[in-house]
N, C-alpha and C positions, 0 to 999 in steps of 0.2 A: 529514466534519466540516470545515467551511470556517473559515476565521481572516477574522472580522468586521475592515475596515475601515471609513473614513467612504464611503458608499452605495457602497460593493463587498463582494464576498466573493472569498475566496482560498484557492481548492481546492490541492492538493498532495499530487501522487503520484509511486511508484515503482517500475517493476518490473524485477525486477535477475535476472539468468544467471547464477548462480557455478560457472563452469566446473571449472577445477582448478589447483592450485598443483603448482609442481616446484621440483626443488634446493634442500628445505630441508634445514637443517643435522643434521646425523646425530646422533644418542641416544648420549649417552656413555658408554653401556653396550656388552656384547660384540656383543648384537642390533643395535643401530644404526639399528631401524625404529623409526617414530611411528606412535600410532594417533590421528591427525587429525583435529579439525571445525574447521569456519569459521561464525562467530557475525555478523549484520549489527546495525547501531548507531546508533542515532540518537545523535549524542555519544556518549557512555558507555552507553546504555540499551539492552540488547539488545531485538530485537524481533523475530528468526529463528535456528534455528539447523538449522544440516545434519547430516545423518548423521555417525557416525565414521566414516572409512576407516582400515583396521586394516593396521599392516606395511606403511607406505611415506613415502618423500619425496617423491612424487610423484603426491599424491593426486587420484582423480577425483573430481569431486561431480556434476555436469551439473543442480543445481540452480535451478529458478523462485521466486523470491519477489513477489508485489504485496502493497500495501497502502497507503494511503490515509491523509499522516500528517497527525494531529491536533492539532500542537504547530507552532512554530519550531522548529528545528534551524539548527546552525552547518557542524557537520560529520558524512558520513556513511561512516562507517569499518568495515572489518572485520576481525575481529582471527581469527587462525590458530591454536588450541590443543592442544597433544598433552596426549590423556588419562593423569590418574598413578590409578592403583585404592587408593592407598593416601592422600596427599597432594592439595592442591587443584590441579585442570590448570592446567598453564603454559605461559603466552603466549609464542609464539615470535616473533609479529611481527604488525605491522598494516599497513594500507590504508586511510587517511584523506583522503577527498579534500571540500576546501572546496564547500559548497552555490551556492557561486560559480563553481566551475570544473567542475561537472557537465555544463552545455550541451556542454564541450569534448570529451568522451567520448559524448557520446548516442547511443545503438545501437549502438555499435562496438564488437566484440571489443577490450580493448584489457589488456598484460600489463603489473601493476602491481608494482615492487618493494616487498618486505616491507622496514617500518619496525622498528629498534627500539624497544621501548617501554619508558619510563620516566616517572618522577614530571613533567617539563618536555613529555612528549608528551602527556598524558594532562590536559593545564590548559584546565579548562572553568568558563564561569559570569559573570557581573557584578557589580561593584561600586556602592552607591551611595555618592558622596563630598560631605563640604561643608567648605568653609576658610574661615575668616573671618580677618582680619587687624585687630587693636585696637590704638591703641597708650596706654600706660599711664605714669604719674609712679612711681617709684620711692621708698621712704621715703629716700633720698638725694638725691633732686629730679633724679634724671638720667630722661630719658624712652628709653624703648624701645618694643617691639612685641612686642603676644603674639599667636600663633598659635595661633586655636583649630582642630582637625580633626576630623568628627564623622562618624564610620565610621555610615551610618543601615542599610542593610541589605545582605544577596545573594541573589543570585538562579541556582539552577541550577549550586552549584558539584558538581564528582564524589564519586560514593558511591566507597569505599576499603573492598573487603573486605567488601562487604557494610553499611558502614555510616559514618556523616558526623557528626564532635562535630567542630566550626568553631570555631575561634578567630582574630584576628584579631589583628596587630601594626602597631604603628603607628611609624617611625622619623621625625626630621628628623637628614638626614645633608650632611655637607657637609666640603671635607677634611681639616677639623679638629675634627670632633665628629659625634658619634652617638648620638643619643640615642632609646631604643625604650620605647615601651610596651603594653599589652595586655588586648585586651577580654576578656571573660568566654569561658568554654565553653560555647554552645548544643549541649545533647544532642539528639542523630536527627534532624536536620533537613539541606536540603542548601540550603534557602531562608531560611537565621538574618536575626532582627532583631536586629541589636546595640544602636543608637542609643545609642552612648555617644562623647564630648567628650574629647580629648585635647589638654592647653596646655603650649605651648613656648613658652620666650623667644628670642626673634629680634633678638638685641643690636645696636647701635646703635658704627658707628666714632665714635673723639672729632670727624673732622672732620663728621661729622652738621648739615646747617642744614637748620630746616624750611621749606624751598622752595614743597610742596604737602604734602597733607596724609598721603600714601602715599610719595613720593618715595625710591624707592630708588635706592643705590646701584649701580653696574652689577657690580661684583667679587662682591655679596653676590647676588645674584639670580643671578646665570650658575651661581653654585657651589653654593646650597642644592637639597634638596629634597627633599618629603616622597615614604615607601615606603610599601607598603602590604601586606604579606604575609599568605597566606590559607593558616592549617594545620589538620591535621583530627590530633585530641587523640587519642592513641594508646596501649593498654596494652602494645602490646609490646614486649620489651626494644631494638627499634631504633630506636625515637625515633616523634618525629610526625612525618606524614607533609605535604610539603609540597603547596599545591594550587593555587598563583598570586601572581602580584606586582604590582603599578602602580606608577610611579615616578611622580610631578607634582613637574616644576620650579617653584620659586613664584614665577616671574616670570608664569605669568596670572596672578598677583594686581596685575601693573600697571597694569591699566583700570579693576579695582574692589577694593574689599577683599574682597569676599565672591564666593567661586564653589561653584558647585555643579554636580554631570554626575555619570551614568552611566560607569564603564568598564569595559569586557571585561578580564578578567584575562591575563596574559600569560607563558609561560617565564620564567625566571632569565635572564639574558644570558651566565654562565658554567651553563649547565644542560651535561650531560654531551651528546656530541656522540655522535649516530647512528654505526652500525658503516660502512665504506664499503659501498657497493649491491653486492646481490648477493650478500654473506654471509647472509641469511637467506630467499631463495628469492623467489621471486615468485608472484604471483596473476592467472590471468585473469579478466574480469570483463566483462559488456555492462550498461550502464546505461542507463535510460532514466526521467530526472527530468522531469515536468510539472506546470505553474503555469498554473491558469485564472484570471483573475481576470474576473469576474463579475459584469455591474452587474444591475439591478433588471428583473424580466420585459418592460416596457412597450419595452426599448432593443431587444430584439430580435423585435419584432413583426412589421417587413414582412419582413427576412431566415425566422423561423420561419415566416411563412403561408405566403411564396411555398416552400419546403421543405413543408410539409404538402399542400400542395395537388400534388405530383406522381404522385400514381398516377391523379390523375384529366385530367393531360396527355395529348393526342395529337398525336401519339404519344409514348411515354415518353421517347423518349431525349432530347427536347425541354426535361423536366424539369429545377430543381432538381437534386436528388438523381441524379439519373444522370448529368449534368452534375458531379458532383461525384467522381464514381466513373472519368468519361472524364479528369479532371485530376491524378487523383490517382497516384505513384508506383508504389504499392501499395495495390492494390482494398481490403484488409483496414483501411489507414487512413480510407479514406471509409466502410466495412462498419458499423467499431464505433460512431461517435456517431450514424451516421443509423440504426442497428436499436434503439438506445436511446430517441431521439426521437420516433421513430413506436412504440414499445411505449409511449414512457411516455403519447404522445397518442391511443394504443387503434387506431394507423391500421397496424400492420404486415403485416395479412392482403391490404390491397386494395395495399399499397404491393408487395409482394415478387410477388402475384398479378400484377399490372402490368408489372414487368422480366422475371417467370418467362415470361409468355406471350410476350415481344418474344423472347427467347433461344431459347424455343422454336418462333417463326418462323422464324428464322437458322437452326436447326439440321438440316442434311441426312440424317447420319446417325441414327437411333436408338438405335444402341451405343453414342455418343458423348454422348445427352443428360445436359446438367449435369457433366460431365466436365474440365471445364477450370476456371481459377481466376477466374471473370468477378466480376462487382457481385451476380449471387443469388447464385451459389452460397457466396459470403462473408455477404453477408447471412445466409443461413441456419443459415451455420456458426455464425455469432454470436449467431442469436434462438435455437437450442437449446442453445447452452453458456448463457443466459441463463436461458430461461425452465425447460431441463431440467436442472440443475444437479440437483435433488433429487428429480427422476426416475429419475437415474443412482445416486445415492447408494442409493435405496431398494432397485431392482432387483440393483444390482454388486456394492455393495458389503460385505452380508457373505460373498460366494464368492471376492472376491480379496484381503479380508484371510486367510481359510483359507488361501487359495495362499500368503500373504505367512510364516504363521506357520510352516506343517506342512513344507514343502520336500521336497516326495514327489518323485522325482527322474522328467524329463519327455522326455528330450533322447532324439530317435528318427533322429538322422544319427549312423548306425554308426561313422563317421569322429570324432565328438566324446563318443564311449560314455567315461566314464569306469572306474578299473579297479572287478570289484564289482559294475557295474550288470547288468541284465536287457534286452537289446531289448523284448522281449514283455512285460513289465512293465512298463518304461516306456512304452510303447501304450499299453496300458490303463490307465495312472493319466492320461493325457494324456485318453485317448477319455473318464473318469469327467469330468473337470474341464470338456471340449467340451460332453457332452452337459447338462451340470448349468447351463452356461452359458446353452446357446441356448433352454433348459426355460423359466431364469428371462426371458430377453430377449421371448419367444416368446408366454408367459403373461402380458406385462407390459402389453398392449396397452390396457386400460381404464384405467392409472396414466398414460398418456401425456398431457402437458397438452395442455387444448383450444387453445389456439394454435400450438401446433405441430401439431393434426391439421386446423384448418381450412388450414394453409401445405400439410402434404399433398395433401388434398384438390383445393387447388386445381392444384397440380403435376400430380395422376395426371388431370383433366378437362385440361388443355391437354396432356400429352404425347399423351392416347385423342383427340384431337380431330385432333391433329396427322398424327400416323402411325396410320392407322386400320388398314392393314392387318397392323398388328404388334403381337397379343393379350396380350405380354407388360409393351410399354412404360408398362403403367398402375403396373407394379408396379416395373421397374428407375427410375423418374423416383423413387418412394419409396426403393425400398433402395439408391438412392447416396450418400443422405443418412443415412438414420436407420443403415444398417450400417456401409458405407463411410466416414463424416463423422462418426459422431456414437457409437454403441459398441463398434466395431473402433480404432480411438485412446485411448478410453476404457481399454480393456481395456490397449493397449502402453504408455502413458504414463500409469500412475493417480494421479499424485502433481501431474499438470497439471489434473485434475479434481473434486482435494479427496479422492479413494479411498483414497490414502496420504498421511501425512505427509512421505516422503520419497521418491527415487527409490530405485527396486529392487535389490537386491543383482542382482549377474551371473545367478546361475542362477535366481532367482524371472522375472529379465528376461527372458530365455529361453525358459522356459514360457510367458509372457504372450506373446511373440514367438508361438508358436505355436499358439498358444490363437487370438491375434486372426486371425491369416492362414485360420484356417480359417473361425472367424467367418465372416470376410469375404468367405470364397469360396459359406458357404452361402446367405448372404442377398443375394448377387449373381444369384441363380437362373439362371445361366452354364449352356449347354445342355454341353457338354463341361468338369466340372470338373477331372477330375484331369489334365488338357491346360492347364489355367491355371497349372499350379505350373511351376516352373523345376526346383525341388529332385525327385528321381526318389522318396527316403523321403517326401515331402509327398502325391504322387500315390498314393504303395503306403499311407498312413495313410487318406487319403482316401478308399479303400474301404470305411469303415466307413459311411462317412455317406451313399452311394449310394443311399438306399433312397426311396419316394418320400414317407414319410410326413416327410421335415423339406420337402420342398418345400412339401406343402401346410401343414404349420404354418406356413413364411415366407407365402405368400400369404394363409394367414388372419388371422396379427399384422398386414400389409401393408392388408388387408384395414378391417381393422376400424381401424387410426391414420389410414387416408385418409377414409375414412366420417362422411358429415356428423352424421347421424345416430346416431351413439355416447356412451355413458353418461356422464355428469357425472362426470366423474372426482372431484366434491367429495364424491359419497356413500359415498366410500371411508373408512371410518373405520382403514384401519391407522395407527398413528402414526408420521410420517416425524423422524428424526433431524436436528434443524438444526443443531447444534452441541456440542461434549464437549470438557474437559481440565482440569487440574489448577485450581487456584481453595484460595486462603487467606479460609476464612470465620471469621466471629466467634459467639459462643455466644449466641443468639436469648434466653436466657432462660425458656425456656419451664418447666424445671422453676425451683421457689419458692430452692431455697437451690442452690446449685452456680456455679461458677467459670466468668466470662463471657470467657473463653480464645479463641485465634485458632487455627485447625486447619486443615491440608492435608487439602481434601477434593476426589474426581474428582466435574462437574458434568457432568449431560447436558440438553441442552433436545432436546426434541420440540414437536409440534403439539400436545400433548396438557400436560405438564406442565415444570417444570422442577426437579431433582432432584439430592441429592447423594450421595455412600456413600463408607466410607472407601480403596477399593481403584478402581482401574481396571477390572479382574474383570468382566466380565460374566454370571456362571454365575448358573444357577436360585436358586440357594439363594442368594446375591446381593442382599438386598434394601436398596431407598434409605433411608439414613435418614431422612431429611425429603424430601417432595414438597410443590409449590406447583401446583393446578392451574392452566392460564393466565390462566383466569375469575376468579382472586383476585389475580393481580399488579395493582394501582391503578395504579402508576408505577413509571418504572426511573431514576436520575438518580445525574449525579457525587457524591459525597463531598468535602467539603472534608476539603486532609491535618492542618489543625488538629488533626480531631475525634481522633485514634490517631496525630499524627505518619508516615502511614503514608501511600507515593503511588499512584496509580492505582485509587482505592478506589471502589465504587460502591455502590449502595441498592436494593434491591428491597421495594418496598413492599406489603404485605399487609394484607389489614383489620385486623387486632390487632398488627404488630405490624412493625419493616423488618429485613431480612435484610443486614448489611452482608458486601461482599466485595472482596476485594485481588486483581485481578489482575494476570501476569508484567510487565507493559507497557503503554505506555500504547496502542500498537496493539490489542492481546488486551482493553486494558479497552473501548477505542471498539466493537471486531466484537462483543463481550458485552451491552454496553449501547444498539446499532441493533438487535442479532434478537431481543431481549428483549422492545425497546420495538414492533417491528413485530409479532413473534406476538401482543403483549398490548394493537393497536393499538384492537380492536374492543372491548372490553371497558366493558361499560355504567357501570362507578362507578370507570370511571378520574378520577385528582384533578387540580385545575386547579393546587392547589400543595402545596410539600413543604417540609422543610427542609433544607436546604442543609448542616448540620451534626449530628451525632450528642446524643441524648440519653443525658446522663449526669452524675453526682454531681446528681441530683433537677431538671435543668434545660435545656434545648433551647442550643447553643452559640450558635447563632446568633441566637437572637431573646431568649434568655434567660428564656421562659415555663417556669414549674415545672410547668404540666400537661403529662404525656405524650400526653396525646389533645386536645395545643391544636392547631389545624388550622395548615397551612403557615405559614411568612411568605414564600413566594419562589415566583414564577410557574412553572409545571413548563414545559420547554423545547417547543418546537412539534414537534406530531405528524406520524411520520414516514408514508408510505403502508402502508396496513392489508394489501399484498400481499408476501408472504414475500420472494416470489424478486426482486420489481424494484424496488428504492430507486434512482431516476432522478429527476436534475435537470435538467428540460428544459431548462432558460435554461442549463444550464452545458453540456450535449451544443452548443446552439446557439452558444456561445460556442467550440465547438470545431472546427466548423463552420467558422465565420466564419474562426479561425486558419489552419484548410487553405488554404479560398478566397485567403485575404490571401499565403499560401507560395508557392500556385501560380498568381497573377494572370498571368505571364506567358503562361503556359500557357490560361487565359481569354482574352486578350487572341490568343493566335494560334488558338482557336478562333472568336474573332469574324471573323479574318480568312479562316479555311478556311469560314463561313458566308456570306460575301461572295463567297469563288472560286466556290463551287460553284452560289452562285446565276447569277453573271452566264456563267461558262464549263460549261459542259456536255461538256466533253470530259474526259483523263483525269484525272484528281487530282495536287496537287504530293505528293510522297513527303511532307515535312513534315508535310500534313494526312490522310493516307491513317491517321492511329493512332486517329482521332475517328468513333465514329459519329454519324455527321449523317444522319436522315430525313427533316426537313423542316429548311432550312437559313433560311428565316422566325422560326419559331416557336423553331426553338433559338437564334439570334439575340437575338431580342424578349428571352429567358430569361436571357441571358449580360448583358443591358445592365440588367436587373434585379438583376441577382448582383450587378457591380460597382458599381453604385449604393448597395445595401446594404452589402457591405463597405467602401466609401469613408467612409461615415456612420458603421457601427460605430471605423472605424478612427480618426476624428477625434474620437470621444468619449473613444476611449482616450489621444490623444495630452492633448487636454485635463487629465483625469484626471490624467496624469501630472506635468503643467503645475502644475496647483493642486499636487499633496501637493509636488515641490519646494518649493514658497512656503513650505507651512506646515510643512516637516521641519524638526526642529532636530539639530546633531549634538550626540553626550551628553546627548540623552533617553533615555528607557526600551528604547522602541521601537529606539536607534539610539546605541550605548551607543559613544562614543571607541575608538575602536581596530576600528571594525567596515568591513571591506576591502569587504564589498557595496555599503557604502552610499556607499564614499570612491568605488570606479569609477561607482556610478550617478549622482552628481553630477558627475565628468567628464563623463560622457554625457549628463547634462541640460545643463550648462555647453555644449559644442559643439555641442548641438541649438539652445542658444537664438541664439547666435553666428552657426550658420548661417541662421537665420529673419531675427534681423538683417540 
């Protein structure tokens, strides 16, 4: 979901490692252990949480988070929680790092001290303010000045405990007087409109002469000035709780009488002072924050054509795109936006066919093909985490939540036997879990999607073309991807593939350790397997699976996902699981008299319908309370928090009647409201509009019609692609594209130069240029002078861009609220960019 500017869009994502914390502070109890999670935050808003780790200070997590955020953010902090069983968990400490200072840590392991938290660290949200300055005859004929102040609204201050009654105090203080007053209490909201006027008199010394018609004093102006404090109205016995302050001197009221701005709310200036570092432990962490900003499709037309058109280069390496893979640090950075680009423009069969067949030139040995980490082999990695995302889900994943629940003990090196266990038992629970494994993998061959088997396909035709005398290599050029890359990882890291919510307890990890290693070893079709293990119990388990009847099943699964000629995997009507979890809905109404209540209900979406029931539970007897085929969703669309005071809310539209729901976040509401809106993309009486607000007390909030079946007032937002697994924004892959290019220009530029040596010298290469493959040192030329051509023109569009919105930013607007540190260094940096152009 991108944040609309004037003709841009402003993608922003994140994905973060939460490694582990140590040295926090010990449980002041006789135990002394905490059983610890760590929650990520958008401000205040959680939007991840991790596992507990039970009985330590020095917790592991090994945690992946992405996601995709849908709002503005300030700061993106995480807070460290020891679980209480009886009492609400309490915060030990946080990790708050400004949205500004994220670039500084990007990919870096980097070990953050834990903060104190209190009411001054926890100050989020904006102010809108306005002063006007009057001044007035007294019934004594003495003139003074009143001070009007008119608190109009906020925006985004913090929920406290669950919930936010804002009130608002207004002081003019100065060192001889204080005088406070105080708006109303807005209940549930964390966005109050106040718009209320508060008047002070702004007395006048005897030597007073009216000079001009504002003329102030300089003693009186250095020393007043108006406060602004923001408290959230509290029943418990220890007061309200504080939420922010603004101090304005009233000397800008020198150039006009009347001001008005936005300000970010800010600490107390005596707010209680953090403990010194290192009393509450620290946090590792790798971040990785990205900001696309994205103009209109036409801006990136010759950079995208000249990139689409690369598989049909001769030779490839000449291309674009492989040109893009030779510059790049790491292959996997040029992998991800060029396998999105070409899936989302339908060209990633001839584009990967294209570099597989040049790699499979180069390559001498046939034990070695696709073995190393080049431009396919990451491409490929990438188009099946892409495209088989719910391929894997469908075949994995109910066998390794079983393994996650039942913890049937697995561990077959005599040396880590715990006391109790059985060798010979633990075999066979391991050899149950193998064979049940490779049954499902093995069987799965007609669910596999058809773009990953024409990518197949075309792999096992150039590996059999290549090494003709080697009957096996049609089948290893397949299973180093689909076992080795793609359900051997699957299996040891499930929580990187959606299988689990979090990373695996030790011994659940263990089992999967060993689970996959065999995997891996059977779909390798390795003439001497139990010779491939290091471990001696891995070779003596290995015996079991000796036989030849799993080789010919691998070459028949093998078999059939290479095969051109194989079944529409769309005639499959099992219904695959796109999405499940918690969900606060509201009572639809359907029965005539009964109470239209909000209830914690587990949601599951499938290809089939979308569904609630009151337990998590999956057993037989199990049934949903309400089901929505997807042929009956019309529309999926936000909720305004008007309509229930309530945030993150969305709509599911039905023909009789909308299904309102509350999701955790506003991340869990955006991932709800995209696979909703793409399964129910095809759907022939979907509506063009909706309404934007809840009907209730006999009338629609937003348009205020008393009919329930008045048709929308409000355009339903544009449709997303009708294909499950790929919501791909071309212009913004290209945009990402361009970013590489523009990173590693130098790196272009001394490929232009190794295309020059090699043309005019023919002897041996400078080491320099020896990291590039050059096959025609012409045509990759011609290609590179194209490239930075394109990048030079994206890049001045952008600087322009930037050009203009300085002009037109104001600071203490909305968008850019006093007190905001982003925007005070990005006008330094605009300031010295213009200076140097000067």
């Amino acid at each position: 979901m991108a944040v609309e500017e004037e003709g841009l869009r402003v993608f922003q994502s994140v994905k973060i490692k939460i490694g582990e914390a140590k040295n926090l502070p010990t449980y002041p109890g006789p135990n002394k252990m905490r059983d610890c999670y760590c929650t990520v935050n958008l401000d205040q808003e959680e939007v991840f949480r991790t596992k507990i780790v039970e009985k330590s200070l020095c917790p592991f997590y090994g945690e992946d988070f992405y996601c995709e955020i849908p709002r503005s953010f300030r700061h993106l902090s995480f807070y460290i929680f020891d679980r209480d069983v009886f009492r609400r968990d309490s915060i030990i400490g946080k990790v708050a790092i400004q949205k500004e200072d994220l670039q500084k840590y990007h990919n870096r392991d980097t070990w953050f001290q834990l903060q104190h938290v209190d009411a001054d660290s926890e100050v989020q949200g904006k102010v809108h303010l306005e002063m006007r300055l009057s001044e007035v005859i007294t019934d004594t004929g003495v003139i003074c000045h009143k001070l009007a102040t008119r608190v109009l609204e906020c925006q985004g201050l913090p929920i406290v405990n669950g919930q936010c009654d804002p009130y608002a105090t207004v002081t003019l203080a100065g060192p001889y007087r204080s005088e406070a007053k105080k708006t109303k209490v807005k209940k549930k909201t964390n966005n109050p409109h106040f718009d209320e006027v508060f008047y002070f008199e702004v007395t006048r010394p005897c030597s007073y002469s009216k000079k001009s018609h504002f003329d102030f004093e300089e003693e009186d102006v250095d020393k007043l000035e108006i406060r602004v404090d923001l408290w959230n109205a509290s029943n418990l016995k220890f007061g309200d709780e504080f939420l922010g302050e603004l101090r304005i001197p009233l000397k800008v009221l020198r150039q006009s009488s009347s001001y008005e701005a936005w300000y970010f709310l800010q600490p107390r200036d005596n707010g209680s002072k953090s403990l010194k570092p290192g009393d509450l432990g620290s946090l590792r962490l790798n971040v990785v924050y990205t900001e696309d900003h994205v103009f209109s499709s036409d801006y990136y037309s010759p950079l995208r054509d000249l990139l689409l058109k690369s598989a049909d280069v001769e030779p490839v390496s000449a291309s674009a795109a492989h040109i893009l893979g030779e510059v790049c640090r790491e292959k996997h950075e040029a992998a991800i936006p060029l396998v999105r680009l070409f899936l989302h423009y339908g060209k990633i069969v001839p584009f990967i066919s294209a570099i597989a067949n040049a790699e499979v030139k180069r390559t001498q040995d046939p034990n070695t093909i696709f073995r190393g980490n080049s431009l396919t082999s990451k491409c490929i990695d990438e188009t099946m985490k892409l495209a088989g995302m719910h391929y894997l889900q469908v075949t994995l994943k109910p066998i390794i939540e079983e393994i996650c629940q039942v913890h049937k003990p697995c561990e077959i090196d005599p040396v880590k036997l715990k006391d109790g266990e059985n060798l010979e038992n633990n075999m066979e629970n391991l050899r149950q879990y193998v064979d049940r494994i490779f049954n499902v993998i093995t069987k799965s061959g007609v669910s596999c999607p058809t773009v990953m088997c024409d990518i197949f396909f075309s792999l096992r035709e150039s590996a059999a073309k290549r090494f003709q005398g080697d009957l096996d290599v049609r089948y290893t050029a397949v299973s180093s991807f689909i076992f080795l890359r793609f359900f051997a990882p699957a299996i040891l890291s499930p929580n990187l593939f959606q299988l689990t919510p979090h990373h695996t307890d030790p011994q659940t990890s263990r089992t999967l350790t060993l689970i996959s290693k065999t995997i891996q070893t059977l779909g390798s079709l390795s003439k001497s397997k139990s010779a491939s293990f290091k471990e001696s119990y891995m070779a003596t388990f290995y015996d079991f699976f000796n036989e030849q009847k799993y080789a010919d099943a691998v070459k028949n699964f093998l078999d059939l996902i290479s095969s051109s000629g194989r079944r529409d995997h769309k005639s499959i009507e099992q219904p695959i699981l796109l999405k499940e979890g918690f969900m606060i809905k509201r009572a639809q109404g359907r029965k005539r008299f009964g109470m239209k209540n909000f209830k914690k209900r587990w949601f599951r979406l499938t290809n089939h319908e979308f569904t609630y029931q009151k337990s998590k539970g999956n057993k037989k007897g199990d049934q949903p309370l309400y089901s929505i085929p997807i042929e009956n969703i019309l529309a999926v669309e936000k909720l305004e928090e008007e309509s229930f005071k309530m945030k993150n809310m969305f709509q599911v539209i039905q023909p009789e009647r909308a299904l309102y729901i509350q999701a955790n976040n506003c991340v869990e509401a955006k991932d709800w409201i995209d696979i909703l809106t793409k399964v129910s993309q095809c759907n022939k009486k979907r509506l063009t509009v909706y309404h934007p607000s809840a009907y209730l007390n006999g009338h629609w909030l937003c348009c205020k019609a008393t009919c329930d079946t008045t048709p929308g007032c409000t355009p339903c937002t544009g449709g997303l692609p009708a294909n499950i697994q790929l919501d791909i924004d071309g212009d913004r892959e290209t945009e990402r594209i361009y970013s590489l290019f523009n990173l590693y220009m130098s790196k272009l530029e001394k490929m232009q130069e190794a295309c020059g040596s090699k043309s005019v010298y023919d002897g041996p290469e400078q080491e320099e240029y020896s990291t590039f493959i050059i096959d025609d040192p012409q045509e990759t030329y011609k290609t590179l002078k194209q490239i930075i051509a394109g990048v030079g023109a994206l890049e001045q569009e952008h600087a322009q861009y930037k050009r203009d919105k300085f002009k037109k930013t104001k600071y203490g607007s909305q968008e850019h609220p006093i007190g905001d540190k982003s925007f005070q260094s990005y006008i330094r940096q605009q300031s010295e960019i213009s200076a140097h152009s000067i």
